[in-house]
C-alpha positions, 0 to 999 in steps of 0.5 A: 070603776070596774073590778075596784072594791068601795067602801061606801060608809067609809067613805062618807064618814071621813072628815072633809078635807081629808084626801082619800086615796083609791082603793086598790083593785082586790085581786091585788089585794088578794096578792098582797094578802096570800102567804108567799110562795117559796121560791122554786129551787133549781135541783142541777144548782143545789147538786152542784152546791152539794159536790163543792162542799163535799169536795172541800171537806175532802181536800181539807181532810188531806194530811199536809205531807209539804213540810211534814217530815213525820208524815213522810212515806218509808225512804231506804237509803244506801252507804257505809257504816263502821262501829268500834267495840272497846274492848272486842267482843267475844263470843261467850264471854259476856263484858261490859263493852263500849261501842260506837257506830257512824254512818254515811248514807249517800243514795236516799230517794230524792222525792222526799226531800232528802239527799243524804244523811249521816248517824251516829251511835254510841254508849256502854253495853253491859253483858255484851257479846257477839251473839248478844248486844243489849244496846238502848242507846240514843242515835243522831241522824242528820238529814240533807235536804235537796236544798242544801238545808239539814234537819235532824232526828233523835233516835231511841235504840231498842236492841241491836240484832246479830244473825248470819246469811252464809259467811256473812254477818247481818247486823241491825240496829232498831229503834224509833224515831223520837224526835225531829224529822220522822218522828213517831216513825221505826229505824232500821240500820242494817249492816252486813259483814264479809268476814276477813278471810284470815281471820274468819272468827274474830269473836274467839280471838284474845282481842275478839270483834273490834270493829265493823265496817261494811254496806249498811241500809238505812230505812224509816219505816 
């Protein structure tokens, strides 16, 4: 047969009885012998290959933001708040005074999650006058969700601010979010005070500042 390869001793020396089979052509011997190719890659597959990993690895590297209320961007919202000093503040006499703070917030930005929220503040202020208030108290903001739901925050005060623009006094507390929604976040609770005009200087007053009750802003920042 043309092209076969034969073993002529081998052939000879096998036993009779023995069925021998045909030897395989040698080029297909060669084949079977000869290491395998590696296969040729497609480069535009291997590219394409490459860019969904990557772009799974940048979707999994997104914070989840849905649900994360410590993740949430800064939010202002808008509303009243009045706070009570027992007994009033004076201007320069330092005392111990107790104070507390409420607050209703109904204009938060919906995309969010938020509709509303409320805060209360209270606790006993040492050394505490108009022009200095050296609160560390603890404040409760309760959230309303735009599904009706509410969560809840706890917020460590550190210092309450007292300047003026004009006739108008700006209060403002500050303190951080410890716990519950925006947590790890900074609160600012500004609320700005138009003086009575019949009485424009309570803080010198026997009975002093007893009250506040005016436009406040509440803000996560």
């Amino acid at each position: 047969m043309a092209g076969a390869f034969c073993d002529c001793h081998a052939l000879h020396s096998v036993p009779s009885g023995w069925l021998v089979k045909p030897v395989l052509p040698a080029d297909t011997v060669w084949a079977l012998l000869r290491p395998p190719e590696r296969r040729k890659e497609d480069p535009m597959k291997n590219r394409f290959s490459r860019l969904a990993v990557a772009a799974l690895a940048a979707l999994l590297s997104i914070p989840l933001w849905a649900g994360t209320a410590s993740a949430a961007p800064p939010i202002t919202c808008v509303g009243q708040q009045l706070t009570t000093y027992s007994p009033g503040l004076k201007q320069l006499v330092p005392q111990t005074v107790t104070y507390t703070a409420t607050g209703s917030y109904g204009s938060c930005p919906v995309n969010d999650g938020v509709t509303s929220v409320t805060y209360s503040e209270g606790s006993t202020v040492p050394n505490a006058t108009c022009i200095a208030f050296p609160s560390t108290a603890t404040a409760t903001l309760v959230w309303r969700l735009v599904d009706g739901s509410t969560q809840q925050s706890t917020v460590r005060v550190t210092g309450i601010d007292i300047s003026a623009a004009g006739l108008t006094q700006i209060y403002t507390s500050v303190g951080t979010v410890q716990s519950g929604r925006y947590a790890g976040h900074l609160v600012n609770v500004t609320v700005a005070i138009i003086p009575d005009l019949t009485n424009l200087t309570p803080c010198l007053t026997s009975a002093g500042l007893t009250q506040l009750d005016g436009v406040s802003t509440l803000a996560i920042v």
